[in-house]
C-alpha positions as CSV (number, residue, x, y, z in Angstrom):
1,X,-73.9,-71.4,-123.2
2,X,-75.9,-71.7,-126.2
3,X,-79.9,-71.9,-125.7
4,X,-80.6,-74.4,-128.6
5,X,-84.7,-73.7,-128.1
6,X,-84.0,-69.7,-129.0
7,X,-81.9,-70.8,-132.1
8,X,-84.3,-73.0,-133.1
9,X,-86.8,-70.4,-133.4
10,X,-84.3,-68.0,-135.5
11,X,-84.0,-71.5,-137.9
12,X,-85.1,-71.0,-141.6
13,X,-84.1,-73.4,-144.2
14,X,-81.9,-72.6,-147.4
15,X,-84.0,-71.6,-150.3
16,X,-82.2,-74.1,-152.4
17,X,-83.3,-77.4,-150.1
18,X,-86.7,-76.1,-150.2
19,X,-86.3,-75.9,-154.3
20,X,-84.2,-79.0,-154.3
21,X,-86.8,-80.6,-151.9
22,X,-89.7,-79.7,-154.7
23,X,-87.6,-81.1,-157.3
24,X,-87.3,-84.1,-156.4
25,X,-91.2,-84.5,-155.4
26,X,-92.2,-83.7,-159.1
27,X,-89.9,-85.5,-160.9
28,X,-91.8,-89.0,-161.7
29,X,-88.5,-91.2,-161.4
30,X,-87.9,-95.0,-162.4
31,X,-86.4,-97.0,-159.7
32,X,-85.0,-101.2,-159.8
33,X,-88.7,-101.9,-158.5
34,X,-90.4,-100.5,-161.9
35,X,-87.6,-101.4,-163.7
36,X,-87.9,-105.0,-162.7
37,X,-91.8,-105.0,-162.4
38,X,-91.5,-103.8,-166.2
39,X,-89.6,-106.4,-167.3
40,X,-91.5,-109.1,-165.8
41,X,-94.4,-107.9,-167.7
42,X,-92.5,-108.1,-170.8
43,X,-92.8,-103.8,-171.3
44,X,-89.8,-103.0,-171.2
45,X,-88.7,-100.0,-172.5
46,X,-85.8,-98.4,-174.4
């Protein structure tokens, strides 16, 4: 039978979700909300 606890202690993530984790964190990205809350203000941009 597997002991999960034991394999949870041999777990490391990929180096690739860690670098796709901080990725995503730095990039500053626009979503609907600012895109709407833009054009409410009247700055939309192009």
């Amino acid at each position: 039978m597997i002991d999960f606890e034991e394999e949870l202690k041999k777990y490391e993530p990929a180096i690739e979700v860690e670098q796709a984790e901080a990725d995503i964190k730095a990039r500053d990205l626009t979503d609907l909300t600012d895109l709407l809350f833009n054009m409410t203000n009247g700055n939309v941009q192009k």
